[in-house]
RODO-2510 file (C-alpha; in nm, 4 decimals, decimal comma):
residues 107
     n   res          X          Y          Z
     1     x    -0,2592     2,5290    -4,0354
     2     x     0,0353     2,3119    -4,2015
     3     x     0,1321     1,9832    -4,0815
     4     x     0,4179     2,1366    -3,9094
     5     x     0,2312     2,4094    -3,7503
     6     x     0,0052     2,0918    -3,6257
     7     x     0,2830     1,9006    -3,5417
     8     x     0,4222     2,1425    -3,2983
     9     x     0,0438     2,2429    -3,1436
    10     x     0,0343     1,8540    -3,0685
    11     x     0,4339     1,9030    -2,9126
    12     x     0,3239     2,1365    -2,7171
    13     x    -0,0069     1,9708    -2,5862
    14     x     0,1700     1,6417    -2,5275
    15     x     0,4409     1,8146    -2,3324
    16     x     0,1798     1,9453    -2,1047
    17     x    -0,0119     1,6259    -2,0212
    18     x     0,3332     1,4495    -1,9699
    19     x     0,4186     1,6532    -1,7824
    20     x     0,3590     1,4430    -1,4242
    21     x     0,5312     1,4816    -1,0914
    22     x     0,8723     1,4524    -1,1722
    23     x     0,9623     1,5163    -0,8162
    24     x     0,7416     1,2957    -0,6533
    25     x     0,9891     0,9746    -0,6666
    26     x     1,2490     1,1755    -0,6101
    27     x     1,1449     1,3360    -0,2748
    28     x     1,0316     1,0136    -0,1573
    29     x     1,3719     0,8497    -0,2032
    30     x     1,5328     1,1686     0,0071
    31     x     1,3034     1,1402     0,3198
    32     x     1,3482     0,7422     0,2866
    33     x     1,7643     0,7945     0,2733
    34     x     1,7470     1,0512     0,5103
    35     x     1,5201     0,8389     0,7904
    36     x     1,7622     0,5600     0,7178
    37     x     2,0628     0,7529     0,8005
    38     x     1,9184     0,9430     1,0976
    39     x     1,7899     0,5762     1,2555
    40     x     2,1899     0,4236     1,2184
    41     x     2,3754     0,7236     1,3718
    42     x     2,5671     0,6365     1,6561
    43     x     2,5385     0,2890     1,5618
    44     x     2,1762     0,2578     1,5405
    45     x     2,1484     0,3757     1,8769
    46     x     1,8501     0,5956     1,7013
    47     x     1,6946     0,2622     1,5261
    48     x     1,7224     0,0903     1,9216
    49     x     1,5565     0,3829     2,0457
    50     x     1,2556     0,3668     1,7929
    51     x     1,1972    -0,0548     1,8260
    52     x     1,2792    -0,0017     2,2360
    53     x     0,9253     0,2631     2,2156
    54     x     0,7423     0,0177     2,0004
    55     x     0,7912    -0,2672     2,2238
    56     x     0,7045    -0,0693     2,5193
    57     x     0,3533     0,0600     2,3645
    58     x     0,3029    -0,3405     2,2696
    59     x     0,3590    -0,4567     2,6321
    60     x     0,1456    -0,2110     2,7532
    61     x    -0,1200    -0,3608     2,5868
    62     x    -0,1295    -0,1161     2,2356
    63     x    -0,3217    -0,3056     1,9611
    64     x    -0,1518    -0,1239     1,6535
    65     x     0,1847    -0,2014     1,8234
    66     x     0,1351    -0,5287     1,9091
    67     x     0,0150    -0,5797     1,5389
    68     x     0,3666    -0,3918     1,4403
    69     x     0,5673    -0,6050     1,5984
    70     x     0,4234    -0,9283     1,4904
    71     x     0,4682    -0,8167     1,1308
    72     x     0,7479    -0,7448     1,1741
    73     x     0,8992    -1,0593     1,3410
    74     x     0,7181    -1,2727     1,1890
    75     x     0,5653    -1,1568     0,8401
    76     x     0,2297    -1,0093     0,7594
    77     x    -0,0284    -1,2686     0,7867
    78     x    -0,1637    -1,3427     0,4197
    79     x    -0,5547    -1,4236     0,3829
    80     x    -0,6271    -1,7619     0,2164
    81     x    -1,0112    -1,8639     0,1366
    82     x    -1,0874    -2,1917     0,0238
    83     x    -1,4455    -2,1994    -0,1310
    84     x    -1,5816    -2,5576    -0,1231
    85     x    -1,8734    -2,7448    -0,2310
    86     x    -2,1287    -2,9194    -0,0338
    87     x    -1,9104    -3,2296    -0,0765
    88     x    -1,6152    -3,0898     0,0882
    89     x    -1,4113    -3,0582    -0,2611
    90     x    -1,3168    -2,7247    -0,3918
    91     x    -1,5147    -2,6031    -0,6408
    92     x    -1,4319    -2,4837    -0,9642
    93     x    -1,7793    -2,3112    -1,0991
    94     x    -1,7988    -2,0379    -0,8933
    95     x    -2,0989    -1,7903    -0,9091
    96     x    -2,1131    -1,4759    -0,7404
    97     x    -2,4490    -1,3136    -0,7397
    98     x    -2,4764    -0,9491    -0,6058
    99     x    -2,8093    -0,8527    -0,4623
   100     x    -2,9357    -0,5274    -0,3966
   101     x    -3,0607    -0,5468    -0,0124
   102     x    -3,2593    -0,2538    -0,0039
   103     x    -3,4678    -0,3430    -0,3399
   104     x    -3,5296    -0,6609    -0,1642
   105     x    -3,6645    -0,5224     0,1342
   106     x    -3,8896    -0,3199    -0,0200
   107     x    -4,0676    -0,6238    -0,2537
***
């Protein structure tokens, strides 16, 4: 095989594993644009419909709603963990030891 009987092999082989899902982003964007515009028809009396159902499930007491609607209004709540010394001041060697529990057990 010549060089440009192995260049075109490789072509063809790198054509295949490029190939991807070229539709995937696409798709995505069309449900997102079409949601979007189905929620402001009639002046977002659709959107108002939707949030009206959510707050309804939160005042009846729905967890998952409830936890909706705060994140919504007022931003996800981001985890913070401090790791501090005996002393009270943060520590800056930090080591993590992983233990296997069940070999431990069995000693």
């Amino acid at each position: 095989m010549d060089k440009q009987e192995q260049l075109a092999e490789a072509q063809k082989k790198a054509a295949i594993a490029n190939k991807g899902n070229k539709n995937g982003a696409r798709k995505s964007r069309i449900l997102n644009d079409t949601l979007k515009r189905r929620l402001m028809q009639d002046d977002g009396e659709e959107a108002n419909k939707v949030i009206m159902a959510l707050l309804t499930k939160a005042k009846e007491g729905d967890v998952p709603a409830i936890r909706e609607v705060l994140d919504r209004a007022e931003g996800k709540v981001k985890s913070e963990t401090d790791i501090t010394s005996s002393d009270g001041s943060l520590s800056n060697n930090l080591k993590i030891e992983f233990v296997d529990v069940e070999s431990k057990v069995s000693e």
